[in-house]
C-alpha positions in Angstrom: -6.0 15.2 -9.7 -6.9 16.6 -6.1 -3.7 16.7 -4.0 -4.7 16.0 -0.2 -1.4 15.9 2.5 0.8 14.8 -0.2 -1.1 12.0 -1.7 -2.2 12.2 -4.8 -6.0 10.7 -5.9 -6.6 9.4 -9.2 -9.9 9.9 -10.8 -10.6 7.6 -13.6 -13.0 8.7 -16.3 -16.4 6.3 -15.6 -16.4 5.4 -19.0 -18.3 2.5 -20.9 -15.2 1.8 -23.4 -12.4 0.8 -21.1 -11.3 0.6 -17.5 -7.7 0.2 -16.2 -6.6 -2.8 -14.0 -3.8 -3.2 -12.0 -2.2 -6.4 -11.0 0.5 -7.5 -9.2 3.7 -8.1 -11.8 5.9 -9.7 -9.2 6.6 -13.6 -7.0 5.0 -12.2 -3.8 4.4 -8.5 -3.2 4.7 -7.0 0.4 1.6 -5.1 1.5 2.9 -2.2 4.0 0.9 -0.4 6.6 3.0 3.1 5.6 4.4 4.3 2.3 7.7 3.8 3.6 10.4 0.7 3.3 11.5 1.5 6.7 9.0 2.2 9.1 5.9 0.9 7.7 4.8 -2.5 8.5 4.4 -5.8 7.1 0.9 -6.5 7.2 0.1 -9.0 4.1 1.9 -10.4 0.7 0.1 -11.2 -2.3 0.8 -13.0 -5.3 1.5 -12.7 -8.9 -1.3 -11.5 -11.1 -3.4 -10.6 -7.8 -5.7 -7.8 -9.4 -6.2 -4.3 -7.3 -7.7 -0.8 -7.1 -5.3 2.1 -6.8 -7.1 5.0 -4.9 -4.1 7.2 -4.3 -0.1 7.6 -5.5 2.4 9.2 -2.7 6.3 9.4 -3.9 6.8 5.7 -5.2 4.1 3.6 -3.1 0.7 3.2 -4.0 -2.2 3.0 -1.8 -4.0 -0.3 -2.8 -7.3 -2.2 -1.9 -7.6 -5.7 -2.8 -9.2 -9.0 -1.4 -7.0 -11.7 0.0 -9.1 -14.4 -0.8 -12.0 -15.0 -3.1 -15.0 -13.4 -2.0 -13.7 -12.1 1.3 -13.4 -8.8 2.9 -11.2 -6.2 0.8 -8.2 -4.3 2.9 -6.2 -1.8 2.6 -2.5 -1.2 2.2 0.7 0.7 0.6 2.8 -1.0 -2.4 5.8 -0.1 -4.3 4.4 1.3 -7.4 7.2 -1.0 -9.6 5.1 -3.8 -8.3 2.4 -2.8 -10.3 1.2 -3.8 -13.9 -1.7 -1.5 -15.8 -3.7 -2.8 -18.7 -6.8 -0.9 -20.0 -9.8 -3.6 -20.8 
């Protein structure tokens, strides 16, 4: 783990036996613009079981990427970490 103005990136092993996924474990998520309840944005909601890439932890958000729809462009945006399901595959 590399720590880079307080956010923390997570380095998964590249390993043929297993990857981690995360998915959304809640109704409708809110997707924020900040790691922050108060000032950061609404900028998107996703659903239950929506599948994502965590590229970096700060306090209790995560920074995710994801893709709204299928096959369109992926964004960018902070969650609360208790939104998020892991399973390793």
């Amino acid at each position: 783990l590399s720590i880079n103005q307080g956010e923390t990136q997570i380095k998964v092993p590249e390993d043929e036996d297993f990857k981690i996924i995360f998915k959304i474990n809640t109704g409708l998520a809110n997707i924020r613009n900040l790691p922050n309840m108060k000032t950061g944005k609404i900028i998107d909601s996703i659903p239950i079981g929506t599948q994502v890439m965590v590229n970096g932890i700060q306090g209790n958000w995560s920074k995710i990427k994801y893709s709204p729809e299928l096959n369109g462009n992926q964004k960018t945006g902070w969650i609360a970490t208790r939104f998020l399901d892991s399973e390793i595959k």
